[in-house]
C-alpha positions in Angstrom: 10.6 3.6 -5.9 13.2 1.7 -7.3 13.6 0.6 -10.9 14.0 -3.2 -11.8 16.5 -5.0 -10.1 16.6 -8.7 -10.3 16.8 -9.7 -6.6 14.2 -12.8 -6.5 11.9 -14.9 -8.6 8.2 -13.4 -7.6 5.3 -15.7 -7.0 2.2 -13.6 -6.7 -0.1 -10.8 -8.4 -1.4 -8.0 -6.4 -4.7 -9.3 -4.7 -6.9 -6.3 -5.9 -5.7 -6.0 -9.3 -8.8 -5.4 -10.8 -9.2 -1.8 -8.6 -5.9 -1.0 -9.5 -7.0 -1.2 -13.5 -9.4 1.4 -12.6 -7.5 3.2 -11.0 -4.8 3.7 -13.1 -7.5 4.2 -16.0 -8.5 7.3 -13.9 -4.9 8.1 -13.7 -4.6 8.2 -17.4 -7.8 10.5 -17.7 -6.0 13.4 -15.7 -4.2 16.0 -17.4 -0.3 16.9 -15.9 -2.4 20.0 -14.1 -4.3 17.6 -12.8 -1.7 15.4 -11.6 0.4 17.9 -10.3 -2.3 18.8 -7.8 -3.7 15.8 -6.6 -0.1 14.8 -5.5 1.0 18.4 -4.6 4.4 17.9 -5.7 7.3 19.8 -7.9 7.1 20.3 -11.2 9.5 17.8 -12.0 8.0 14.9 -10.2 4.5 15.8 -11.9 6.2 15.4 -14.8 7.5 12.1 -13.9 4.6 11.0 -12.5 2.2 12.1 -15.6 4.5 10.4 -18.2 5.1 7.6 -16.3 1.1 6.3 -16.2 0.3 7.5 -19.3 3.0 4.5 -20.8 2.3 2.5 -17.9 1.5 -0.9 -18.2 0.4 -3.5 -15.1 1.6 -6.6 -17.3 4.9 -5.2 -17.3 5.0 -5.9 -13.3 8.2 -7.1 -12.4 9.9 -6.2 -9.3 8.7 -7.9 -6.1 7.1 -5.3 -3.6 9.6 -5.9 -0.7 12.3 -5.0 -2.7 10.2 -2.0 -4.8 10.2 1.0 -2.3 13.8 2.9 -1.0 11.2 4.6 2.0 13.5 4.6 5.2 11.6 1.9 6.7 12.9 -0.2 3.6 16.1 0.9 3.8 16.6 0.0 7.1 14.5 -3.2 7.0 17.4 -4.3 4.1 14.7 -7.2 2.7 17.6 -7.6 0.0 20.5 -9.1 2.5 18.1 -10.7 4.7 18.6 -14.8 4.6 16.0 -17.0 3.1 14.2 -18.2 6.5 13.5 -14.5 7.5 11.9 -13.9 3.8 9.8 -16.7 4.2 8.9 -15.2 7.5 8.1 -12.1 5.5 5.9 -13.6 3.2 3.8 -15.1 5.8 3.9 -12.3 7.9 4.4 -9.1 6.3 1.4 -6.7 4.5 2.5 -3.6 2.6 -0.2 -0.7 2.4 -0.4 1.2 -1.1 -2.8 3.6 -2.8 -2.3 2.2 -6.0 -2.3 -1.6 -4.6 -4.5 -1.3 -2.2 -2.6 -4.5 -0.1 0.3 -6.0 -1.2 2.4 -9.2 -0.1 6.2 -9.4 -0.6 6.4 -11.2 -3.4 3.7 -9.9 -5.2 4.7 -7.9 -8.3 4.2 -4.1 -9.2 5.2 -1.5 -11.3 6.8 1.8 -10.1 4.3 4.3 -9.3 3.8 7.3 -7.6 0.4 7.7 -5.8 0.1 8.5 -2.0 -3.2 7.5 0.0 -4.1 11.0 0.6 -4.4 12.0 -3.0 -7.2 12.9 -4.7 -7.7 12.3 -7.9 -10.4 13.5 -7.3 -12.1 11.1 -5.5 -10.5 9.7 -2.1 -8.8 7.1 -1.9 -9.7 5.9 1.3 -13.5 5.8 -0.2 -12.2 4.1 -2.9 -11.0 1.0 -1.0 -13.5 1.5 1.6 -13.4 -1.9 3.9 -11.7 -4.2 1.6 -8.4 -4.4 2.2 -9.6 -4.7 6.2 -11.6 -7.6 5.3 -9.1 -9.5 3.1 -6.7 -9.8 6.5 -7.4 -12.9 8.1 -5.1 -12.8 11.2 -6.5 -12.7 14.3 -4.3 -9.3 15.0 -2.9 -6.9 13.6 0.7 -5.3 14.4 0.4 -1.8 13.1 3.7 0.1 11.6 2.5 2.0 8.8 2.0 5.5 9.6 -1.4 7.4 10.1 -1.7 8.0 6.7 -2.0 4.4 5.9 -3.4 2.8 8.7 -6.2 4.8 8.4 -7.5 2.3 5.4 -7.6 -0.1 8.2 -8.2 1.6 11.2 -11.9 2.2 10.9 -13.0 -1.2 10.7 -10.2 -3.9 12.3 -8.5 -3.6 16.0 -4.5 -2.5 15.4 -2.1 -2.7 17.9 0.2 0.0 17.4 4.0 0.3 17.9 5.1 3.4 18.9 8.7 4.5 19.0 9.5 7.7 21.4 12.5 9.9 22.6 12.6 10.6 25.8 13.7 14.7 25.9 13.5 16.2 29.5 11.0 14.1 30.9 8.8 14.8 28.1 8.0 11.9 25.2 8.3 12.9 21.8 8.3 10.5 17.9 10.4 12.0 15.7 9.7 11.3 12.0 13.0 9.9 10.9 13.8 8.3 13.8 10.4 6.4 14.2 10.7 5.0 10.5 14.0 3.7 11.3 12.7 1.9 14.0 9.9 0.5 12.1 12.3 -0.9 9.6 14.4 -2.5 12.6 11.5 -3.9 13.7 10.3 -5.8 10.9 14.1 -6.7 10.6 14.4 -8.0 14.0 10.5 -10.1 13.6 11.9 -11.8 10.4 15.4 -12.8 11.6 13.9 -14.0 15.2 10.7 -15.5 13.5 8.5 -13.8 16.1 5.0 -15.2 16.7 4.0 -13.1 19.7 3.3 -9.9 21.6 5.8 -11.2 24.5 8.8 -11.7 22.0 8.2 -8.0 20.3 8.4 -6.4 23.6 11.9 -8.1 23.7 12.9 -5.3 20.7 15.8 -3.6 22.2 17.8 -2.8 19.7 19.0 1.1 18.7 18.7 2.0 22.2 14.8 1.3 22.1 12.8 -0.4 25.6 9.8 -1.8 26.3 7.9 0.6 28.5 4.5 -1.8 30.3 3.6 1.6 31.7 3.3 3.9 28.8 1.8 0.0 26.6 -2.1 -1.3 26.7 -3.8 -4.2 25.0 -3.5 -1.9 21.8 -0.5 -0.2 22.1 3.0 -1.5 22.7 5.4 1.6 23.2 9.1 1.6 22.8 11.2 4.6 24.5 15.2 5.8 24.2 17.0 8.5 25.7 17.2 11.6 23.9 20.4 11.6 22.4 
């Protein structure tokens, strides 16, 4: 995550700020052992991590989430040279997944943390937030490009329809990490700047070599394939 830079005024507090108090309360309670293995990292991002939420303070907020996270996806996405109609797009539009957040809009203000969705600390996360963030989404769908990891918070109780992103490689299909957050970030890019409002004008998406593919797409599913390169 990034430090503070001042990019934008931010309008909004994290909708389950409450649960994140308890969470990062739990947080406090663990020693650097502790920490270390629940986010089965190195040593020297343990560290980080440890002394980081034992100062930590949630008033001190002051970065907005779009602009928090240097993720590929983010990096790619670029929310910081985007223009102002495709950020208010964003802020209708866009919902970011965190452990620590549980849901977050763009202009809703966090502190930098470090805490994955499949950590344990010890208890799971996904238990933890249970159905809530599911049930706080009022759109009648939802376009899916978080990975696994994340979706699953919302998988089990709201319909997603997925976006895929494949290489084609000697007939076969194959997502490769790197290349599929790339083309998650384009996407959101290319949704904000067009002001997309439905499934017809995302299947337009043709950008980094990328086409709509009807026969490999269903009603929950809309799959994007390239030539292996």
């Amino acid at each position: 995550m990034k430090t503070y830079e001042d990019y934008f005024d931010t309008s909004s507090s994290p909708l389950f700020l409450d649960q994140t108090k308890i969470l990062l309360k739990q947080l406090k309670s663990l020693s650097y052992s502790e920490l270390k293995i629940a986010f089965k990292c190195s040593d020297k991002l343990a560290k980080e991590a440890y002394e980081n939420y034992q100062s930590l303070d949630l008033d001190q907020a002051r970065i907005p989430a779009l602009f928090a996270y240097r993720g590929i996806q983010y990096t790619t996405m670029a929310p910081e040279v985007l223009e102002d109609e495709a950020l208010r797009y964003l802020s209708k539009h866009l919902l970011i997944l965190s452990g620590f957040y549980g849901l977050l809009r763009p202009f809703d203000t966090i502190v930098k943390y470090r805490l994955e969705m499949q950590s344990k600390i010890p208890f799971s996360l996904y238990d933890f937030w249970g159905s809530a963030l599911a049930d706080s989404i009022q759109d009648p769908f939802i376009l899916n490009l978080a990975s696994e990891e994340y979706a699953k918070c919302i998988r089990p109780y709201r319909p997603l329809i997925d976006v895929r992103f494949f290489e084609k490689d000697s007939q076969r299909l194959v997502e490769k990490g790197v290349y599929v957050k790339i083309a998650r970030g384009e996407m959101v890019r290319y949704l904000a700047q067009n002001q997309i409002e439905t499934i017809e004008k995302i299947q337009q998406f043709d950008l980094l070599g990328y086409y709509y593919s009807s026969s490999h797409s269903s009603d929950h599913e809309i799959v994007f394939i390239r030539e292996h390169k």
